[in-house]
N, CA, C and O atoms as a Maestro MAE file, in Angstrom:
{
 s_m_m2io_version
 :::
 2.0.0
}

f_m_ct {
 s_m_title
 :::
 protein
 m_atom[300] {
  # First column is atom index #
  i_m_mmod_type
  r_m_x_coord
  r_m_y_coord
  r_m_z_coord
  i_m_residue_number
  s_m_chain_name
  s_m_pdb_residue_name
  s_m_pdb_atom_name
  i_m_atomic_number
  :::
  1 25 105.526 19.156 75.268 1 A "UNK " " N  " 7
  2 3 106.911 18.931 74.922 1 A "UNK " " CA " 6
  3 2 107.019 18.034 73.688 1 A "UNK " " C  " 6
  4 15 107.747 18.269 72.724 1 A "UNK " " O  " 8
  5 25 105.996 16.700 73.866 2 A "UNK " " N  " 7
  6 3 106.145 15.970 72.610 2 A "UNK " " CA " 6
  7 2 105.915 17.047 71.184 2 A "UNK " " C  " 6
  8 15 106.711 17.168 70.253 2 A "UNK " " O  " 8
  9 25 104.538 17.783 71.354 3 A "UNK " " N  " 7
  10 3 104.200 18.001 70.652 3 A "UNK " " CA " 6
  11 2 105.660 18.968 69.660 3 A "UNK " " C  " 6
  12 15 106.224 18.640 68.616 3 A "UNK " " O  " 8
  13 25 105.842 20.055 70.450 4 A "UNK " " N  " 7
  14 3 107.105 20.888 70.109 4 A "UNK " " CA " 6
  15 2 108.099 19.890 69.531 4 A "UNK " " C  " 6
  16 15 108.163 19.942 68.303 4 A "UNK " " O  " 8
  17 25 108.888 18.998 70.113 5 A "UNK " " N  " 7
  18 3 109.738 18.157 69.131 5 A "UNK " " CA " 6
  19 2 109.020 18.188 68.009 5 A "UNK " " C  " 6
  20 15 109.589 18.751 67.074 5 A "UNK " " O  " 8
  21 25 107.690 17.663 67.744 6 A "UNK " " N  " 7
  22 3 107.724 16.998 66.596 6 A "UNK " " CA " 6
  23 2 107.610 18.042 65.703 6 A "UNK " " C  " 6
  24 15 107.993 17.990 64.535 6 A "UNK " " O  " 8
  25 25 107.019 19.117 66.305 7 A "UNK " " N  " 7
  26 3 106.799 20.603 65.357 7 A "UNK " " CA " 6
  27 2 108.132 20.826 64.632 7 A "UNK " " C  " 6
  28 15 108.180 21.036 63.420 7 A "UNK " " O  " 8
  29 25 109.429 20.761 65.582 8 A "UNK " " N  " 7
  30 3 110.945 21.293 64.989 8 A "UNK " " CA " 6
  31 2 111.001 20.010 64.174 8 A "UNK " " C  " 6
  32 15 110.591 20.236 63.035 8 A "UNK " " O  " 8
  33 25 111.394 18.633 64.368 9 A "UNK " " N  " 7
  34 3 111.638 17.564 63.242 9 A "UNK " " CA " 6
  35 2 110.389 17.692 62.110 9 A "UNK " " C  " 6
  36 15 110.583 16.858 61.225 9 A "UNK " " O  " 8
  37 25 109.313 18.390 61.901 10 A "UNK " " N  " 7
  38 3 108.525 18.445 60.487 10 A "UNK " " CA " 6
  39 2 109.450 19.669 59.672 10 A "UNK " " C  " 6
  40 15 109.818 19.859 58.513 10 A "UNK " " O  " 8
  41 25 109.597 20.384 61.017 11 A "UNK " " N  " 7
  42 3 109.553 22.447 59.944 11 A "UNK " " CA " 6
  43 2 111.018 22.441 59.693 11 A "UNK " " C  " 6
  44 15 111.547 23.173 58.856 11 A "UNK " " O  " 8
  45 25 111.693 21.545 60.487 12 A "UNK " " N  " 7
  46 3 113.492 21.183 60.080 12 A "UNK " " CA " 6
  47 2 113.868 21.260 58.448 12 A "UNK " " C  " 6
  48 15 114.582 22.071 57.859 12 A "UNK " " O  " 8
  49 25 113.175 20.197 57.981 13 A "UNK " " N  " 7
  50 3 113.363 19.681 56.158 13 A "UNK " " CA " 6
  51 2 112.569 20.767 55.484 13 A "UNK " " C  " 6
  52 15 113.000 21.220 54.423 13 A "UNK " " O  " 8
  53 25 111.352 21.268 56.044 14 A "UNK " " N  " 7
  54 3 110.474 22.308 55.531 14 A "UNK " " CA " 6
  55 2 111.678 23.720 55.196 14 A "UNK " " C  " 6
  56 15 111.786 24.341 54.138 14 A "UNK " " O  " 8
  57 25 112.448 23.916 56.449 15 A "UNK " " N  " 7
  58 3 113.072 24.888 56.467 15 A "UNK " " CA " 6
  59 2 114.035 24.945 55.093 15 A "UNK " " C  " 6
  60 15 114.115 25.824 54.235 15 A "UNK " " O  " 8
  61 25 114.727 23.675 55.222 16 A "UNK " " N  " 7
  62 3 116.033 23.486 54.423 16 A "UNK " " CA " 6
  63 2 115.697 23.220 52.778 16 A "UNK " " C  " 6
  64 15 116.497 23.268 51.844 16 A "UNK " " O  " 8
  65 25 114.135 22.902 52.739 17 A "UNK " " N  " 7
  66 3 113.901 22.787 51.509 17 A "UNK " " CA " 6
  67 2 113.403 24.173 50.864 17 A "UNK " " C  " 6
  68 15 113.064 24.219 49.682 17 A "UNK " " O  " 8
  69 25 113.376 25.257 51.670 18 A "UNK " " N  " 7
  70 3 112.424 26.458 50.775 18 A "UNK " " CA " 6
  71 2 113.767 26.663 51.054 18 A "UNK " " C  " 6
  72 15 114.289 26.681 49.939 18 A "UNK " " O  " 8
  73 25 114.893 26.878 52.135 19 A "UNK " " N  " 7
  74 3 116.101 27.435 51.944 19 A "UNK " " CA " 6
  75 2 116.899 27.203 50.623 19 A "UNK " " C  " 6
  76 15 117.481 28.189 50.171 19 A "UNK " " O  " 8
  77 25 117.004 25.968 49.917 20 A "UNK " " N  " 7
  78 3 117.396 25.630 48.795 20 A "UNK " " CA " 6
  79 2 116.582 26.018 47.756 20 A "UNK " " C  " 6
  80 15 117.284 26.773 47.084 20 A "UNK " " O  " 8
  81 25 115.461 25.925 47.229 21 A "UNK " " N  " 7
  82 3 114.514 26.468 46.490 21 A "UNK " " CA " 6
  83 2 114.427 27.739 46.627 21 A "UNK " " C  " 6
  84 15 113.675 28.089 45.717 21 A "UNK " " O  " 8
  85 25 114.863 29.005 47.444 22 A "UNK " " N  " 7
  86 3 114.915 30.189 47.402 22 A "UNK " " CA " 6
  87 2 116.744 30.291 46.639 22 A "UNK " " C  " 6
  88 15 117.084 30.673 45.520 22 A "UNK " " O  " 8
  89 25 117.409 29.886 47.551 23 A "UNK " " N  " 7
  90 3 118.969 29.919 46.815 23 A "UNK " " CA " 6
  91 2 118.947 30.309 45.079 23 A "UNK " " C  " 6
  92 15 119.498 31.236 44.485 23 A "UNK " " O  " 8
  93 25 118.040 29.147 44.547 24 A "UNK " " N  " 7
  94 3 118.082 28.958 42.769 24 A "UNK " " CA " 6
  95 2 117.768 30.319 42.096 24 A "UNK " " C  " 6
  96 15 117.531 31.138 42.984 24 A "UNK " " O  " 8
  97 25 117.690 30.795 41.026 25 A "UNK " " N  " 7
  98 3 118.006 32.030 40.629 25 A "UNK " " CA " 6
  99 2 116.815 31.950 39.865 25 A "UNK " " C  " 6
  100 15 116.433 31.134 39.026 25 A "UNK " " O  " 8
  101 25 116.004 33.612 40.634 26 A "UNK " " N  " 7
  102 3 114.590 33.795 39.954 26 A "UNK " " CA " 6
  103 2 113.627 33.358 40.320 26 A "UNK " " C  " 6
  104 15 112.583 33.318 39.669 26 A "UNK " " O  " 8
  105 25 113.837 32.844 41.707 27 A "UNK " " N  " 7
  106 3 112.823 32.257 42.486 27 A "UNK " " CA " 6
  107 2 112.311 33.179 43.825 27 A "UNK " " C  " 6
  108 15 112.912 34.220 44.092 27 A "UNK " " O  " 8
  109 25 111.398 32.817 44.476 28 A "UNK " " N  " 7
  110 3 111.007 34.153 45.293 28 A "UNK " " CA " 6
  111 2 110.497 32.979 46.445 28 A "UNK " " C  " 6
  112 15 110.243 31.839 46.058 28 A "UNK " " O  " 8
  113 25 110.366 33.370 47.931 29 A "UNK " " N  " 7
  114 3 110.072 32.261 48.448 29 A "UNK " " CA " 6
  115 2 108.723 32.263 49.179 29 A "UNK " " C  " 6
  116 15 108.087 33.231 49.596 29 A "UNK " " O  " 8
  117 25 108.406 30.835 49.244 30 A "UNK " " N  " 7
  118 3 107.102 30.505 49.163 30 A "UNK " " CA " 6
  119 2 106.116 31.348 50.259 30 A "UNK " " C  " 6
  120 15 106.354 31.464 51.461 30 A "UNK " " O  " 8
  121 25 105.027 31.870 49.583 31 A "UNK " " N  " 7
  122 3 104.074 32.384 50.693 31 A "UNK " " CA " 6
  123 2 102.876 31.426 51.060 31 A "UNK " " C  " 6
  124 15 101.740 31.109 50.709 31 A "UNK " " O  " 8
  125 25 103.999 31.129 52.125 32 A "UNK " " N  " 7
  126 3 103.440 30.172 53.443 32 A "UNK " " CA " 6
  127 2 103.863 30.600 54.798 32 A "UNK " " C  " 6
  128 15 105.043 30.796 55.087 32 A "UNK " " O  " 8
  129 25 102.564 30.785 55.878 33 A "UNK " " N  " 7
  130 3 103.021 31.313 57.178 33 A "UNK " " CA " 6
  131 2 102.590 29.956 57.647 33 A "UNK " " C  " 6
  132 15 101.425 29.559 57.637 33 A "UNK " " O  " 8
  133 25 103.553 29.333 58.025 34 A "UNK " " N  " 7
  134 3 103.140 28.276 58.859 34 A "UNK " " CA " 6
  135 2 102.735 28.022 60.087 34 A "UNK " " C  " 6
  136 15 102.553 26.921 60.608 34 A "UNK " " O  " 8
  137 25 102.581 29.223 60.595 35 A "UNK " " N  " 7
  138 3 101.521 30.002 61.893 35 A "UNK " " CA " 6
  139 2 100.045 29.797 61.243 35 A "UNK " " C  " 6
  140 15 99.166 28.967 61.473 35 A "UNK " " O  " 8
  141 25 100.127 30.862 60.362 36 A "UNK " " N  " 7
  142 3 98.716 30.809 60.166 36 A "UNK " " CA " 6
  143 2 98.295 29.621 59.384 36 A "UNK " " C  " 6
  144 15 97.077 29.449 59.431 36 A "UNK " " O  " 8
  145 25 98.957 28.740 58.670 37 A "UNK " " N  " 7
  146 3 98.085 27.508 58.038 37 A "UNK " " CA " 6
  147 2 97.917 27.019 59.521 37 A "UNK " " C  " 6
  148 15 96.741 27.059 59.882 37 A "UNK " " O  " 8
  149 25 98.915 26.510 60.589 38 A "UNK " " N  " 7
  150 3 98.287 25.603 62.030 38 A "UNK " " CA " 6
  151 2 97.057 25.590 62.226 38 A "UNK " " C  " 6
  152 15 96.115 24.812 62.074 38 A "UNK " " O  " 8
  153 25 97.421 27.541 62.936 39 A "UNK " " N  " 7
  154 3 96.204 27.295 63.596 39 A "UNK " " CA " 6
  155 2 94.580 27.863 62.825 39 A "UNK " " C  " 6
  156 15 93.658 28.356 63.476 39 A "UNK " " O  " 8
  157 25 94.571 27.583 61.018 40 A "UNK " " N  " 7
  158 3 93.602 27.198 60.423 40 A "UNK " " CA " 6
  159 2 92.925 25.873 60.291 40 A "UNK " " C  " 6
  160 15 91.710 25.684 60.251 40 A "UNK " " O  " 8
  161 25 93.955 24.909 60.222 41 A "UNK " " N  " 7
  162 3 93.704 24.110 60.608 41 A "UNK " " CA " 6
  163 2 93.280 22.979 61.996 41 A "UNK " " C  " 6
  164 15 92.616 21.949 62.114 41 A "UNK " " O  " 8
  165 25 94.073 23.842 62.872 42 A "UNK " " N  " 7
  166 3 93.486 23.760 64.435 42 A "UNK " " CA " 6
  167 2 91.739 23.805 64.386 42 A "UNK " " C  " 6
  168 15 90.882 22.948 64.597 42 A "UNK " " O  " 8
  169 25 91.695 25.107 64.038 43 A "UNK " " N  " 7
  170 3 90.179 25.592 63.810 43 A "UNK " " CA " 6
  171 2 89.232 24.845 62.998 43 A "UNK " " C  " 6
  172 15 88.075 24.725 63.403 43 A "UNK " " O  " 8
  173 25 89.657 24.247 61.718 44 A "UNK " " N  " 7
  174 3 88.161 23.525 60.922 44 A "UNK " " CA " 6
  175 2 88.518 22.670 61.862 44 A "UNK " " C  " 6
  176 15 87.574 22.922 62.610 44 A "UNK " " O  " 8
  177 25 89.293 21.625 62.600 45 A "UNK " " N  " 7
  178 3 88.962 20.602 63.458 45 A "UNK " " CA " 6
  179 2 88.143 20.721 64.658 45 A "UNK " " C  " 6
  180 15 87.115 20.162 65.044 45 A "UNK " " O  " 8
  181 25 88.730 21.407 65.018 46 A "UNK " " N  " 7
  182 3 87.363 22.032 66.323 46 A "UNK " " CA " 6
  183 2 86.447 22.020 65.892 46 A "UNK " " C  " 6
  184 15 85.534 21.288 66.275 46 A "UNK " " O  " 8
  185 25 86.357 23.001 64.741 47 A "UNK " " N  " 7
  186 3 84.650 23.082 64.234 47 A "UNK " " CA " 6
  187 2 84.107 21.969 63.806 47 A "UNK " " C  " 6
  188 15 82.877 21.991 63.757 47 A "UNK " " O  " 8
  189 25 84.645 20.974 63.471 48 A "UNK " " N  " 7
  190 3 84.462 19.725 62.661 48 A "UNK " " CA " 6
  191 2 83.597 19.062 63.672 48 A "UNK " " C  " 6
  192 15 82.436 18.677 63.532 48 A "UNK " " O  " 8
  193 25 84.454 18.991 64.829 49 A "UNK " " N  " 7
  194 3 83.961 18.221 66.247 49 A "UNK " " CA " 6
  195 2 82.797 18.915 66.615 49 A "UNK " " C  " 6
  196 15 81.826 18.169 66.740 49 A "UNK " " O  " 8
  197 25 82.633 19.826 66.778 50 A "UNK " " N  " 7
  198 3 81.776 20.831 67.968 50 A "UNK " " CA " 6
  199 2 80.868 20.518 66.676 50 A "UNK " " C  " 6
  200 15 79.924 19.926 67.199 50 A "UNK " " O  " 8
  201 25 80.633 20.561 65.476 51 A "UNK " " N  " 7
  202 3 79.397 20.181 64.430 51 A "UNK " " CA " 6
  203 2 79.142 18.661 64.848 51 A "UNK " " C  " 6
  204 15 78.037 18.333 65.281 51 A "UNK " " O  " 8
  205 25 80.049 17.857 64.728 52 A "UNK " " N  " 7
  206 3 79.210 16.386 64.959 52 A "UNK " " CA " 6
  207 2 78.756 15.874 66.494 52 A "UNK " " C  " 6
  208 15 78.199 14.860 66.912 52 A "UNK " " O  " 8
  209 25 79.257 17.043 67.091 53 A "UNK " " N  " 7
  210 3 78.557 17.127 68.751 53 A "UNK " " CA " 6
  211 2 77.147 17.096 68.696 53 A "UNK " " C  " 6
  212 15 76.246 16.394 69.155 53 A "UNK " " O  " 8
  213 25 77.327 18.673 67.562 54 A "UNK " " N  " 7
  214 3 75.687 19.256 67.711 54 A "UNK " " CA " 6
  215 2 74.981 17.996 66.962 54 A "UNK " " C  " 6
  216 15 74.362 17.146 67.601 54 A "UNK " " O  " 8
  217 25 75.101 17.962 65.806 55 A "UNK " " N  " 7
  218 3 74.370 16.696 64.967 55 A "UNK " " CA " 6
  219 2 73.825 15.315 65.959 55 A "UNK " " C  " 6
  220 15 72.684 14.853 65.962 55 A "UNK " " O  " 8
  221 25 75.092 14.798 66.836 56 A "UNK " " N  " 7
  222 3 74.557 14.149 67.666 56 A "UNK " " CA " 6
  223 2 73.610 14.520 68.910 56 A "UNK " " C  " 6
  224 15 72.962 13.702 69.563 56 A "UNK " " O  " 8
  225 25 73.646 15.681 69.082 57 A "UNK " " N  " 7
  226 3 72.768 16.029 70.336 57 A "UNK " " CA " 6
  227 2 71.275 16.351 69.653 57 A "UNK " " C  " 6
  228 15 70.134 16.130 70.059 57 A "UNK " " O  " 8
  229 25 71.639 16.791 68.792 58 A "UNK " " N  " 7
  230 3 69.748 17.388 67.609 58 A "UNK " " CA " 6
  231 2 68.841 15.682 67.567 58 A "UNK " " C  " 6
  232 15 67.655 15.422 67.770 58 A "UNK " " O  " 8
  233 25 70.245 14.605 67.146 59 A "UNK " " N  " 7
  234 3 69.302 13.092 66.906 59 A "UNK " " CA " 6
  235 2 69.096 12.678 67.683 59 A "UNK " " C  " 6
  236 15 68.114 11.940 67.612 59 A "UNK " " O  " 8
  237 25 69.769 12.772 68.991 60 A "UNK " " N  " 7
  238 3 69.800 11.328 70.189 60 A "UNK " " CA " 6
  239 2 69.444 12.485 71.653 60 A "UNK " " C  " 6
  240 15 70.200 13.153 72.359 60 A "UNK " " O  " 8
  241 25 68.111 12.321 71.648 61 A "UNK " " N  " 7
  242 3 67.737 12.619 72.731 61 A "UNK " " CA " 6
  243 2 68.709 12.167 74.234 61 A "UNK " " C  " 6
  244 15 68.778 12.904 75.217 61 A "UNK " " O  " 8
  245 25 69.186 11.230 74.157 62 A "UNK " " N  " 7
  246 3 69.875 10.455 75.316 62 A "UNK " " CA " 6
  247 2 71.448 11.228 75.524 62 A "UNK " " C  " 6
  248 15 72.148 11.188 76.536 62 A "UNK " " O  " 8
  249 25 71.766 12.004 74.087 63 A "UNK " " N  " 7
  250 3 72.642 13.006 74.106 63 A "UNK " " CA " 6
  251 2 73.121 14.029 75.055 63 A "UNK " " C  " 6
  252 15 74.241 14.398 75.409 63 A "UNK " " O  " 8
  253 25 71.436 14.502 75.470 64 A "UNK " " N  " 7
  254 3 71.397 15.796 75.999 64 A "UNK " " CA " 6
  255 2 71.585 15.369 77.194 64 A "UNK " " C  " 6
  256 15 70.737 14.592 77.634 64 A "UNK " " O  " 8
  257 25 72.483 15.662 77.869 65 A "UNK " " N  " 7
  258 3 72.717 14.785 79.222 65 A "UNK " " CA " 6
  259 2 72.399 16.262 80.219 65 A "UNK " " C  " 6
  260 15 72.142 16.024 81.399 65 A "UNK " " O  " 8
  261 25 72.408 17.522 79.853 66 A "UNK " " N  " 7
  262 3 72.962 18.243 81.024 66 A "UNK " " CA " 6
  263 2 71.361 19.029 81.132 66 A "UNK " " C  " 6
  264 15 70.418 18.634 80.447 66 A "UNK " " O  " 8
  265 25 71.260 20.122 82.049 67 A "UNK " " N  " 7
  266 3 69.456 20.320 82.366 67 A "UNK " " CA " 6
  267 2 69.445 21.550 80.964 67 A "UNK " " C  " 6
  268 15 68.537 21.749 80.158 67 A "UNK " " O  " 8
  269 25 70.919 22.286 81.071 68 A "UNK " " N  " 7
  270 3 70.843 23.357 79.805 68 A "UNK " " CA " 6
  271 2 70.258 22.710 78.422 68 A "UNK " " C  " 6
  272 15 69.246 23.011 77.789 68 A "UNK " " O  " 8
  273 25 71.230 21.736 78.182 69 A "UNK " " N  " 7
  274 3 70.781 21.003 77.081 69 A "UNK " " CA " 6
  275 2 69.599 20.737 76.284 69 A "UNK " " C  " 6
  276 15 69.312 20.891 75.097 69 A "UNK " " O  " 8
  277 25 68.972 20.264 77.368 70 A "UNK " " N  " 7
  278 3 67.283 19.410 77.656 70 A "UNK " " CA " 6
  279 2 66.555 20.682 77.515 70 A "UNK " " C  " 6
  280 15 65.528 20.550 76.850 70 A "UNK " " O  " 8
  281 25 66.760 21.770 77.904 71 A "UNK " " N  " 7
  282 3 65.738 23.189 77.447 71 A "UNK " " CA " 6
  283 2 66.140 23.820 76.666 71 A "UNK " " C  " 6
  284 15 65.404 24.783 76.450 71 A "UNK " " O  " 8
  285 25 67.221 23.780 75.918 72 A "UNK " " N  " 7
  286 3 67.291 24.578 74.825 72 A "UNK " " CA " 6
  287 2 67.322 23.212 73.400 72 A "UNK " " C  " 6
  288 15 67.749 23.265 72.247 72 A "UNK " " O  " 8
  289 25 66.780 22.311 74.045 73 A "UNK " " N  " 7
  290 3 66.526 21.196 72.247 73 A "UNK " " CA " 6
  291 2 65.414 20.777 72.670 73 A "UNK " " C  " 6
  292 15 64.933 19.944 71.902 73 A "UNK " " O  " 8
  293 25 64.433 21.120 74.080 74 A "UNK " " N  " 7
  294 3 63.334 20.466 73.939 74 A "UNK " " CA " 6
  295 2 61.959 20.997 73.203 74 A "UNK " " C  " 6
  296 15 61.795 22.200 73.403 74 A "UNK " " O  " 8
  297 25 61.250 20.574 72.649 75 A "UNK " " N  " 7
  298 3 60.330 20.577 71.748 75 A "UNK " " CA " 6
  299 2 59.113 21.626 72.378 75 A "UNK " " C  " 6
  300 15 58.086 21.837 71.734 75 A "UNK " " O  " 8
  :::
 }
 m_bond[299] {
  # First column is bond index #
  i_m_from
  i_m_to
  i_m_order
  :::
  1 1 2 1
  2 2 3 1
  3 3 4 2
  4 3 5 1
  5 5 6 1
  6 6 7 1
  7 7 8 2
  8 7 9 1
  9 9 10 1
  10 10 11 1
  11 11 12 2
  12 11 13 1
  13 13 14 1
  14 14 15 1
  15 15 16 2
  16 15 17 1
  17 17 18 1
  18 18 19 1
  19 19 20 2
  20 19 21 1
  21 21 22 1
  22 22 23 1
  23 23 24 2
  24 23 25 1
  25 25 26 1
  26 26 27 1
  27 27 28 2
  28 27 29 1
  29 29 30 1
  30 30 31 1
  31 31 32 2
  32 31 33 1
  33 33 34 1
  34 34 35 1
  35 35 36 2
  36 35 37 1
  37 37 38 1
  38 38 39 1
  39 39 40 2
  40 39 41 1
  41 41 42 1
  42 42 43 1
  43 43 44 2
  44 43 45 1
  45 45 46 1
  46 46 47 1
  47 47 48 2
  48 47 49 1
  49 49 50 1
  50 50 51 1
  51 51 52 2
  52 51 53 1
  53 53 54 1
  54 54 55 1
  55 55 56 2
  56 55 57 1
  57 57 58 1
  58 58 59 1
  59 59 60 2
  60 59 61 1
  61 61 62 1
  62 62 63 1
  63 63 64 2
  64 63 65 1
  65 65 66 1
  66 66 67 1
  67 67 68 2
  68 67 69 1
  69 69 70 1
  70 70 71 1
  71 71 72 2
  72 71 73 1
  73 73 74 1
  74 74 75 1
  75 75 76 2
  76 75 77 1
  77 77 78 1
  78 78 79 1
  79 79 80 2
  80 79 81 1
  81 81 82 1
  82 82 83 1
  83 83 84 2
  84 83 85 1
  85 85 86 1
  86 86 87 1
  87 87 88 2
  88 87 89 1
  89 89 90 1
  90 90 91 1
  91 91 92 2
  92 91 93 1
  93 93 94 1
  94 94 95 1
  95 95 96 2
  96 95 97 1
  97 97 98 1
  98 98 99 1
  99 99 100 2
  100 99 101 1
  101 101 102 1
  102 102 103 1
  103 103 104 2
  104 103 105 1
  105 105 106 1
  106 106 107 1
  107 107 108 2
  108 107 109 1
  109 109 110 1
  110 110 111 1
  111 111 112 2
  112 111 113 1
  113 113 114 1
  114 114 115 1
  115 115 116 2
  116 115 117 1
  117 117 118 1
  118 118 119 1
  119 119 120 2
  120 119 121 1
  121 121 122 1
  122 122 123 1
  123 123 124 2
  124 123 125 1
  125 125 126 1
  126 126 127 1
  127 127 128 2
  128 127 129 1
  129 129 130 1
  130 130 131 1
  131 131 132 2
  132 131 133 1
  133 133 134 1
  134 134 135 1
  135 135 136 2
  136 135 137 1
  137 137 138 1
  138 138 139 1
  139 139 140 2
  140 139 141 1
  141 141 142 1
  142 142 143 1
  143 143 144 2
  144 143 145 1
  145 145 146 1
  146 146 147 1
  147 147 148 2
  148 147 149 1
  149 149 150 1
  150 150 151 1
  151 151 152 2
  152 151 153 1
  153 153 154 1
  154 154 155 1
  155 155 156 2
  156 155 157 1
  157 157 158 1
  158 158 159 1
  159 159 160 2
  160 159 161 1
  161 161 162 1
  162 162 163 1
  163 163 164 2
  164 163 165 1
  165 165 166 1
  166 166 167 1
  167 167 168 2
  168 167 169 1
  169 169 170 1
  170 170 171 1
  171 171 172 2
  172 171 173 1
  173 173 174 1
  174 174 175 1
  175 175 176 2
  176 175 177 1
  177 177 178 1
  178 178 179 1
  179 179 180 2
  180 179 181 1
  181 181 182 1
  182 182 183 1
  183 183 184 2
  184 183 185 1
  185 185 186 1
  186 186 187 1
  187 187 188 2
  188 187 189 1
  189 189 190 1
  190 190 191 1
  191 191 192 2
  192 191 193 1
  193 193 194 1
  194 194 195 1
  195 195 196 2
  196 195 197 1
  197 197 198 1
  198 198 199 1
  199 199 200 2
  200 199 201 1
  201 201 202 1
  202 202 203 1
  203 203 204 2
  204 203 205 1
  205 205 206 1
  206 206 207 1
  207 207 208 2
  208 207 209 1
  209 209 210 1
  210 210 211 1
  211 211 212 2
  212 211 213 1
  213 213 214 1
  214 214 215 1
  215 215 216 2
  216 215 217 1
  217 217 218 1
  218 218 219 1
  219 219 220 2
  220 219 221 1
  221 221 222 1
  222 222 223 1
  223 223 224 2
  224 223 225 1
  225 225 226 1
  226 226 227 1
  227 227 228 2
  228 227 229 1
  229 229 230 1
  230 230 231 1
  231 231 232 2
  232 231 233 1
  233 233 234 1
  234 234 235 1
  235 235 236 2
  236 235 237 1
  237 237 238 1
  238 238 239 1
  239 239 240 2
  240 239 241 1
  241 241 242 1
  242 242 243 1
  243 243 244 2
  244 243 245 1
  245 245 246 1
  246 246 247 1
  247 247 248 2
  248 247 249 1
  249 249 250 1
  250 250 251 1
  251 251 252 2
  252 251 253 1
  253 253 254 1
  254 254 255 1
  255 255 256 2
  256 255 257 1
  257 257 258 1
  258 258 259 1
  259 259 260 2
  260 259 261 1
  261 261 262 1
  262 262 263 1
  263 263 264 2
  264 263 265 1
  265 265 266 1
  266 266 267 1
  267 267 268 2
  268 267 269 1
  269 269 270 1
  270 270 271 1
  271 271 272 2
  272 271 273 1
  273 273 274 1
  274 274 275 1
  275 275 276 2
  276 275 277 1
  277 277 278 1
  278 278 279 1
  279 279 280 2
  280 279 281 1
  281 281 282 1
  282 282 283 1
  283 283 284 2
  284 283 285 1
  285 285 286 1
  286 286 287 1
  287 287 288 2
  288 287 289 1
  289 289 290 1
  290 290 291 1
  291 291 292 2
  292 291 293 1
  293 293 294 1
  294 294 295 1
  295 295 296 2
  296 295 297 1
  297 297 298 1
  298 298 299 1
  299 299 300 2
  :::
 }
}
């Protein structure tokens, strides 16, 4: 629920500003899906994380906590 508010109070001014910037004459309006920038950005963050997971589990033996773990990084 938080999250949704805050989605409508960002894309509110977003809205009203390409609405005015399309109005002006000779202008075309902006190609931006603000669907698809999200959840691109959703995605390099995940990946961002799930990389410094792995990085930490490859250095720190003490990482590998689970039995899968321990046989697929052991030596």
């Amino acid at each position: 629920m938080v999250s949704r508010v805050l989605s409508v109070a960002l894309l509110s001014p977003y809205d009203d500003l390409t609405g005015r910037y399309t109005a002006l004459p000779f202008t075309t309006e902006p190609a931006l899906n603000r669907s698809d920038y999200v959840t691109e950005r959703a995605l390099d963050g995940l990946f961002t994380v799930l990389g410094e997971e792995e990085r930490k589990i490859r250095s720190d033996p003490a990482a590998r906590t689970t039995e899968l773990l321990q046989r697929v990084f052991s030596s």
